[in-house]
VOMAR-304097 format. One record per residue (C-alpha): residue number from 1; residue in one letter; x, y, z. Coordinates in steps of 0.001 Angstrom, whole numbers, plus 524288, in hexadecimal, padded with zeros to 5 digits. Each point is the difference from the previous one (the first is absolute). Example, Ala and Ser with C-alpha at 12.3 -4.5 7.8 and 13.67 -1.06 7.14 Angstrom:
// VOMAR-304097
    n  res      u      v      w
    1    A  8300C  7EE6C  81E78
    2    S  8055A  80D70  7FD6C
//
This chain:
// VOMAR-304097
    n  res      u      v      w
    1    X  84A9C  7E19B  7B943
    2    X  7FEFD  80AA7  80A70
    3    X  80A7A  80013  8096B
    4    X  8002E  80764  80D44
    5    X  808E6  80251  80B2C
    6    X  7FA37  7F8F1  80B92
    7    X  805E6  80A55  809ED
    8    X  7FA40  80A5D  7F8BE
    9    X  7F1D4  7FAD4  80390
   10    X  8039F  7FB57  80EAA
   11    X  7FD3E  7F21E  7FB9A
   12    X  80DF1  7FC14  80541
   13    X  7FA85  8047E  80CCF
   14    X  7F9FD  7F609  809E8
   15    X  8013B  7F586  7F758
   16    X  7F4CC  80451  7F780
   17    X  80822  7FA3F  7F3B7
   18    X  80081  7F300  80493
   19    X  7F1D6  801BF  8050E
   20    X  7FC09  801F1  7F17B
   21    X  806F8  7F696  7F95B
   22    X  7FB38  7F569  80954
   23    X  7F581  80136  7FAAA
   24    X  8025E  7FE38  7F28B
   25    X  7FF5E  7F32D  7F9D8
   26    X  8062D  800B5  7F321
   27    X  80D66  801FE  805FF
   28    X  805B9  7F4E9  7F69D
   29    X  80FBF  80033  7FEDD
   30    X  80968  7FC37  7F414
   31    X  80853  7F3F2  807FD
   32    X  80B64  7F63B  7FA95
   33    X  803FF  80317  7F2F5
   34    X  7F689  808BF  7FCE2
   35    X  80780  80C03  7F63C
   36    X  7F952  80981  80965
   37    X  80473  7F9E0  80C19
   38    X  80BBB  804FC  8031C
   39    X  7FB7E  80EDD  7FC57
   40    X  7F410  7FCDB  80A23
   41    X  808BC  7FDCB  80C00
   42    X  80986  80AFD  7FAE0
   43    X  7F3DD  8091B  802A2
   44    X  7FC56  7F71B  80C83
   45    X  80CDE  8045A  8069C
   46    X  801E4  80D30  7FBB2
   47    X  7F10E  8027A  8057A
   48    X  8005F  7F6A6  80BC7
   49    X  7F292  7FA64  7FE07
   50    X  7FC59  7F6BB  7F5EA
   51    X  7F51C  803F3  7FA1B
   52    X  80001  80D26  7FA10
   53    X  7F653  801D2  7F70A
   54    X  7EF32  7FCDC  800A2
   55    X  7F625  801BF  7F554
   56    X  7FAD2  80C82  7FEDF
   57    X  7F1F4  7F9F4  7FDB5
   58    X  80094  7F738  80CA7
   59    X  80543  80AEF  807F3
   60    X  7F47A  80A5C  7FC9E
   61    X  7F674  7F454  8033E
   62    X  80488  7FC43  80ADE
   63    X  80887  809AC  80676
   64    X  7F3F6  809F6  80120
   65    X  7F70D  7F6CE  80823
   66    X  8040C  7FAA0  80ED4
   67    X  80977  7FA97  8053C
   68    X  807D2  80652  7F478
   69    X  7F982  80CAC  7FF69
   70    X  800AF  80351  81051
   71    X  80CD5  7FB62  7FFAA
   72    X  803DB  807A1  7F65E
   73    X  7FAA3  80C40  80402
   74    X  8021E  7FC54  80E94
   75    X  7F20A  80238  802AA
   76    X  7FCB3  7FF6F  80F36
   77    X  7F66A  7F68B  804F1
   78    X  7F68D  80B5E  80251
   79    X  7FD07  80B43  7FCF1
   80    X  802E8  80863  80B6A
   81    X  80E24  7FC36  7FEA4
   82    X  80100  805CA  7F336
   83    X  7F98D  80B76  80312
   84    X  80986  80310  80A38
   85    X  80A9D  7FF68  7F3D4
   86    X  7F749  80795  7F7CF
   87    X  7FE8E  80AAB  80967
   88    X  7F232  7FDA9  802D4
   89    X  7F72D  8004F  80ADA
   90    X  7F26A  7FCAD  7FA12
   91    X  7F7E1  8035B  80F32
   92    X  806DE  80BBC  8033D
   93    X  7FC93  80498  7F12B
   94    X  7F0F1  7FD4C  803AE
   95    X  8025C  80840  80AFC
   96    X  8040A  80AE5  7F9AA
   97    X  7F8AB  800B1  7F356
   98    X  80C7B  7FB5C  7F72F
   99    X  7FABA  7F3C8  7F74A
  100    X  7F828  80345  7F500
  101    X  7F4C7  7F6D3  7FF73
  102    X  7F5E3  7F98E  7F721
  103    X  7F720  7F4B8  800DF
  104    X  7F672  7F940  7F5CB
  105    X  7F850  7F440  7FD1D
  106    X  8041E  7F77E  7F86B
  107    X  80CF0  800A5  7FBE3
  108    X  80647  7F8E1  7F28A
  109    X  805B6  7F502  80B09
  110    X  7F504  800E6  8081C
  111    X  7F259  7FE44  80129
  112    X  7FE5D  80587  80C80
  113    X  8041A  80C12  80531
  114    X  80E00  80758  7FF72
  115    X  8062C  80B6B  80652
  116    X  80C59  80552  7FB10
  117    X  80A72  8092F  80790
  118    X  80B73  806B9  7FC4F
  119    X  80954  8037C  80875
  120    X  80E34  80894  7FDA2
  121    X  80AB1  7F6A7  800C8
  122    X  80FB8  7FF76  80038
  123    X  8006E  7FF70  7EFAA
  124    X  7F26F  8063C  7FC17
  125    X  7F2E9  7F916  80365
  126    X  7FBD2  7F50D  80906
  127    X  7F0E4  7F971  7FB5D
  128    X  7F857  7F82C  808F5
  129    X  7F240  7F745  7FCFF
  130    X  7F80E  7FA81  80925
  131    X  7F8A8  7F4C7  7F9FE
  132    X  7F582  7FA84  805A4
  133    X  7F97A  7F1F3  80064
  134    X  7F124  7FF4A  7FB81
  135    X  7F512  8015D  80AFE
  136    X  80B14  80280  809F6
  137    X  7FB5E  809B7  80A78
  138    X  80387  80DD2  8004D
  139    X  80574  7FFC5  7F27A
  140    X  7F581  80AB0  7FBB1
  141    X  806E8  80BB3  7FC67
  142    X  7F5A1  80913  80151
  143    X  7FCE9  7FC7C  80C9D
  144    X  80E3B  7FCA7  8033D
  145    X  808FE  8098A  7F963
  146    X  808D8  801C2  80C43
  147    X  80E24  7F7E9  80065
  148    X  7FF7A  7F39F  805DE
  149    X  7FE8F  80005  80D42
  150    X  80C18  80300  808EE
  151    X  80431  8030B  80DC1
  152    X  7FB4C  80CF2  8017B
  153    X  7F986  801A6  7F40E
  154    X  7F6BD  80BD3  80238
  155    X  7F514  7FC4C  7F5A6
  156    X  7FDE7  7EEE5  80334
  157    X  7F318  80112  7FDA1
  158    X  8027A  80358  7F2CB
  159    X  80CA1  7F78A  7FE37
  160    X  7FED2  7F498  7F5D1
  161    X  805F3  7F428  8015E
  162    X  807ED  7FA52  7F2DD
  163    X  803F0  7F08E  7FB31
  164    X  80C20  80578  7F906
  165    X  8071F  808E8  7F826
  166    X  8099E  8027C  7F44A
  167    X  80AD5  809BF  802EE
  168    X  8064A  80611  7F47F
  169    X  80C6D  809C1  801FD
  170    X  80A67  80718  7F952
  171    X  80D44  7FBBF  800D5
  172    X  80D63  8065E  7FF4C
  173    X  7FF22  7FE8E  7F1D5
  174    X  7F1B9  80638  7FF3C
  175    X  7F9F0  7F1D4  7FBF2
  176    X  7F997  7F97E  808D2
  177    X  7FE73  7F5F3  80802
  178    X  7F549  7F8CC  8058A
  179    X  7FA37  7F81E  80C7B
  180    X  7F58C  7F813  80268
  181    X  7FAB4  7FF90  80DDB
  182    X  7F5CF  7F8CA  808EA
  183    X  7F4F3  80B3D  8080F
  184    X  80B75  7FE03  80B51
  185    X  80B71  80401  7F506
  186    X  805BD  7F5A6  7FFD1
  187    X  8071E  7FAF9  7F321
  188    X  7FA51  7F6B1  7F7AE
  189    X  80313  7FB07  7F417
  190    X  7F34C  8010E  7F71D
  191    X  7F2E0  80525  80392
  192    X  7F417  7F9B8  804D4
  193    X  7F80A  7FB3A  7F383
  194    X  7F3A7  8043D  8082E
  195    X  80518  80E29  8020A
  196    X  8072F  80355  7F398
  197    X  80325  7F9E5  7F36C
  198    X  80873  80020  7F265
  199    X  7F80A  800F6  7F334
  200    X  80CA7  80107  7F87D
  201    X  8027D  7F0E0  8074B
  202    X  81040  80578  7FD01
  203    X  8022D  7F681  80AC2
  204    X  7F958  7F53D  7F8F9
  205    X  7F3B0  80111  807C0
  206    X  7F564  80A03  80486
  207    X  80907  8005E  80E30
  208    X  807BC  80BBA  800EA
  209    X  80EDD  7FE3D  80423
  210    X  8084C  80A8D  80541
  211    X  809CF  80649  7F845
  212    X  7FA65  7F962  7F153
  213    X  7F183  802A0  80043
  214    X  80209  80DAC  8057C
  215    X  80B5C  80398  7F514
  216    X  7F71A  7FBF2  7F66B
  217    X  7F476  80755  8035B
  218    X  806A5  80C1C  803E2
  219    X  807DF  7FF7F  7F2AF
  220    X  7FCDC  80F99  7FCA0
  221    X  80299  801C0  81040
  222    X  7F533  805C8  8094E
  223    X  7F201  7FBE2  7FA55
  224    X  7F4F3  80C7B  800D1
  225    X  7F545  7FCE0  808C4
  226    X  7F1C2  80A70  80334
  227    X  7FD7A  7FFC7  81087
  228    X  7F26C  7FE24  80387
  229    X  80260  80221  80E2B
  230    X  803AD  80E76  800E8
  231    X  7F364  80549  7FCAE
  232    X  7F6F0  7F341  80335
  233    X  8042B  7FC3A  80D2D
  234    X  7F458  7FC44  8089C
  235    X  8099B  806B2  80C74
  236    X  7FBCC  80D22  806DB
  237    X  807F6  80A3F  8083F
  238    X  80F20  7FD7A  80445
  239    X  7FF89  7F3AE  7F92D
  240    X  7FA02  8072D  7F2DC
  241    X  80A46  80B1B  7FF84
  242    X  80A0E  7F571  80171
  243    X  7FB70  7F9C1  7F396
  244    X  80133  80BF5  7F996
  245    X  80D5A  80379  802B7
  246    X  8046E  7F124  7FC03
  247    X  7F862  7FD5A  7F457
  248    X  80555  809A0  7F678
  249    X  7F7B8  80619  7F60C
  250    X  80104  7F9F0  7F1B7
  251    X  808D4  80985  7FA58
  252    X  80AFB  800D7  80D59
  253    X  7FEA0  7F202  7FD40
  254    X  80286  7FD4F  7F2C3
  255    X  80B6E  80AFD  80123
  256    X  80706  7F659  808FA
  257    X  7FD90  7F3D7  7F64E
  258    X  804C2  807FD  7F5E7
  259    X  80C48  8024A  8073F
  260    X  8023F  7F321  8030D
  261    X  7FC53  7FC76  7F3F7
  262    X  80AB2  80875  7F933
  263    X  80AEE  7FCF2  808B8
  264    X  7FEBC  7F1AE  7FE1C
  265    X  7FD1F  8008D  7F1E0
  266    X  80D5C  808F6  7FF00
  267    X  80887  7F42B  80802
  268    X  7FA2B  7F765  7F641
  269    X  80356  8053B  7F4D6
  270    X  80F31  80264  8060F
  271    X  7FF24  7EFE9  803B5
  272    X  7FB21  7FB29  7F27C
  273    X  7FF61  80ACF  7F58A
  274    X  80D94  7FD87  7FBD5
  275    X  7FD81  7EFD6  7FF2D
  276    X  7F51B  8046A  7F595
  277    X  8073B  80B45  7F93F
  278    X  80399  7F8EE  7F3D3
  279    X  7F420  7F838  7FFEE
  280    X  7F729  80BD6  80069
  281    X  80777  80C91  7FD16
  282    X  7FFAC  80BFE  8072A
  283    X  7F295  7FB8E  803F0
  284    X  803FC  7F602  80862
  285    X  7FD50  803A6  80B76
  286    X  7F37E  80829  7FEF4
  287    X  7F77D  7FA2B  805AA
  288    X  805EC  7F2FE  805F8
  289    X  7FB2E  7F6A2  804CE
  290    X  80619  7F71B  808D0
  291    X  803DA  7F424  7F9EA
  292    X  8003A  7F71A  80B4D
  293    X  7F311  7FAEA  8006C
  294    X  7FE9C  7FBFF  7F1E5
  295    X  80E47  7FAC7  7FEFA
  296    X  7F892  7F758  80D5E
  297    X  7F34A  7FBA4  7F93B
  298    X  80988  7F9F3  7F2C9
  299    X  80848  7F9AA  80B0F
  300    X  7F45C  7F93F  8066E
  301    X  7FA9C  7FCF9  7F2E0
  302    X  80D87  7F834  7FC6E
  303    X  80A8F  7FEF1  8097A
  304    X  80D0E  7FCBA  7FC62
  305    X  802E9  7F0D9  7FE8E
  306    X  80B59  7F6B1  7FDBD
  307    X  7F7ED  7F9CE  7F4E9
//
């Protein structure tokens, strides 16, 4: 039994209580004569809702995928929104020369090709992908290594045009949190099968749903990648010395996914090292991983029943 303070997370904000537990269907209540009856509406009255508690197993199934998980997070409908709250302007970074860029082909959710940003944001780092659908037309990175196209974009002849993206970022806490979004960034709840997919299946298929898939697969944080744009880029003058100052070289690269890396591996250890302390010792926490997706997969595999 783990108990909480419900103002200490926000959750008595904006309803988001009631939101969750509307959702949960194994909200049964001692009635009548029942011995625990009384001592059930005791707690009713002195918390002023009626239903205080949820299983913990339900609620890391099912409150890390949508509706839960956007509600929970209060995740915009799209990604510009949330950039504005993260302190993020992804063009004007282009502009300048402030993302740090790399691109590939393929990636572990995608067969096609991938480009990754980073951008500085409000609590430490702000990732973007842009996916792309097979066959689609200027999804070459080589030839098309250049933003997607935009009002006043100086380099459209070299701007590719994406299907969709995953957004990961760091919250106040130094986790993170995730988005899924369509080329337009728009919000969406899981990701074209066609454009990206989940081996892990911590969903219960291949698709891959925001919030679950993406805390499973980033369960060590930021995963290392190797550009294969920076120095193969089939782009000449202005639109070559761009590349260069976007696509970092490996090792300013793998500096910044180390950083990441190490600040999100250091919140995890403060969220669940001490759950695992007198499981594991003192070397609970080193490394963890998080325990989300796994505690998902045994949920899927046998969900709580009446019988």
């Amino acid at each position: 039994m783990l108990a909480v303070d419900i103002r200490d997370l926000d959750w008595h904000r904006d309803n988001l209580w009631r939101t969750l537990v509307g959702k949960y269907p194994y909200g049964r209540r001692p009635r009548g004569d029942h011995p625990l009856a009384a001592l059930d509406g005791e707690i009713e009255q002195l918390a002023n809702f009626p239903l205080i508690m949820v299983n913990a197993d339900w609620f890391i199934a099912v409150a890390t995928r949508p509706p839960l998980y956007h509600a929970m997070l209060r995740l915009p409908d799209n990604a510009r929104d949330l950039e504005r709250r993260l302190d993020v302007d992804v063009l004007d970074d282009f502009r300048r020369g402030r993302l740090a860029r790399a691109g590939f082909f393929p990636s572990g959710v995608s067969g096609q090709n991938r480009l990754v940003e980073r951008h500085e944001a409000l609590y430490g780092a702000y990732w973007k992908s842009y996916d792309f659908k097979k066959g689609t037309q200027r999804q070459d990175l080589k030839r098309f290594p250049l933003e997607p196209d935009f009002a006043g974009n100086s380099f459209q002849h070299q701007a590719f045009v994406h299907d969709g993206g995953e957004i990961i970022f760091d919250l106040p806490n130094h986790l993170q949190g995730y988005l899924l979004v369509k080329g337009d960034d728009t919000r969406i709840d899981a990701g074209p099968i066609e454009v990206v997919s989940d081996a892990l299946k911590t969903s219960g298929t291949n698709e891959i749903v925001n919030g679950l898939s993406c805390l499973a697969c980033h369960q060590q944080g930021m995963k290392d990648f190797t550009d294969q744009i920076r120095t193969g880029a089939a782009v000449t003058g202005d639109a070559a010395r761009k590349v260069k100052r976007l696509y970092l070289d490996p090792k300013a690269m793998n500096d910044l996914l180390a950083r990441d890396r190490a600040r999100y591996l250091a919140a995890l250890k403060q969220a669940v090292g001490p759950f695992l302390g007198d499981v594991r010792g003192e070397q609970a926490a080193s490394p963890v991983s998080e325990p989300i997706g796994f505690v998902a997969r045994l949920y899927a595999l046998a969900p709580l029943s009446l019988a």
